[in-house]
N, C-alpha and C positions, 0 to 999 in steps of 0.2 A: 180864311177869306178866298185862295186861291179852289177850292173847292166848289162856294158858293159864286164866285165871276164863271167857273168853266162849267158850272150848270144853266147858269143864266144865258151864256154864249151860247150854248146846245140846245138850249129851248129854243133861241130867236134863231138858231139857222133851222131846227125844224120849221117854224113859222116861217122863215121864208120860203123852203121850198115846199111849203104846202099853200104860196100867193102866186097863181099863175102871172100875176101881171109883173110882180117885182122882183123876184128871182129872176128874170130876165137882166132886170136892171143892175142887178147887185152880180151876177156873172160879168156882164159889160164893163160895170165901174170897176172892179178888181180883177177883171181878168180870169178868175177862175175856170175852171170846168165843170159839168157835172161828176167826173170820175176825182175829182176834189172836193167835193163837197163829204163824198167817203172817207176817202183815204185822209185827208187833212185835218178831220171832225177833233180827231186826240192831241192836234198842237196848238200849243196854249199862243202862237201865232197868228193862228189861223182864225181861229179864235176870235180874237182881239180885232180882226179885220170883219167880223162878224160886225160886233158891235160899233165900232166903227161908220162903217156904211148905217144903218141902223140909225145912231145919233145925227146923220145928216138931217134928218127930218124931225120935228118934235111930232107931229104928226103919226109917222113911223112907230115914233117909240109910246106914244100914247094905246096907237092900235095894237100893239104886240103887248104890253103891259093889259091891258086891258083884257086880251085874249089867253093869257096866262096865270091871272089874278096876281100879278106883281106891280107892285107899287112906282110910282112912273122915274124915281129917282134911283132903281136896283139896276138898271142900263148901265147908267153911268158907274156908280158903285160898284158894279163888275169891272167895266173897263176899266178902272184906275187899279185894279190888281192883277191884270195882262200887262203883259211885255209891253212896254212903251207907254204904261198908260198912266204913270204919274206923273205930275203938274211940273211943268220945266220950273227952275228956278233962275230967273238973270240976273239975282244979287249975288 
């Protein structure tokens, strides 16, 4: 599964940085660089901050799902097998 999430995450940061308008956004909200967008692509961290940003919108994740022929629940399904990305439990 950690295969199938850090492909998922690599396709939606190509997708973003081929959306002139939302890569702006997605640098801003996280802070990133462009010379991170490089260097940081192989951490399953970084990664996960991919998708992240990404889920803020269903939107988002419709258009990038849509533009990669992946079905609109594999976002999530990735992110819950990156670092941080399973369901807290408070019982």
């Amino acid at each position: 599964m950690q295969d199938f999430a850090e492909t998922v995450a690599l396709e939606a940061l190509a997708w973003l940085v081929g959306d002139e308008e939302l890569l702006p956004v997605f640098l801003g909200a996280t802070g990133a660089s462009a010379g991170d967008l490089r260097d940081r692509a192989s951490e399953p961290e970084f990664l996960a901050s991919v998708l992240d940003f990404l889920l803020l919108d269903d939107a988002w994740v419709l258009r990038f799902c849509a533009s990669c022929g992946r079905p609109g629940e594999a976002v999530m399904a990735a992110r819950a097998s990156l670092p941080g990305g399973a369901d807290p439990h408070w019982t």
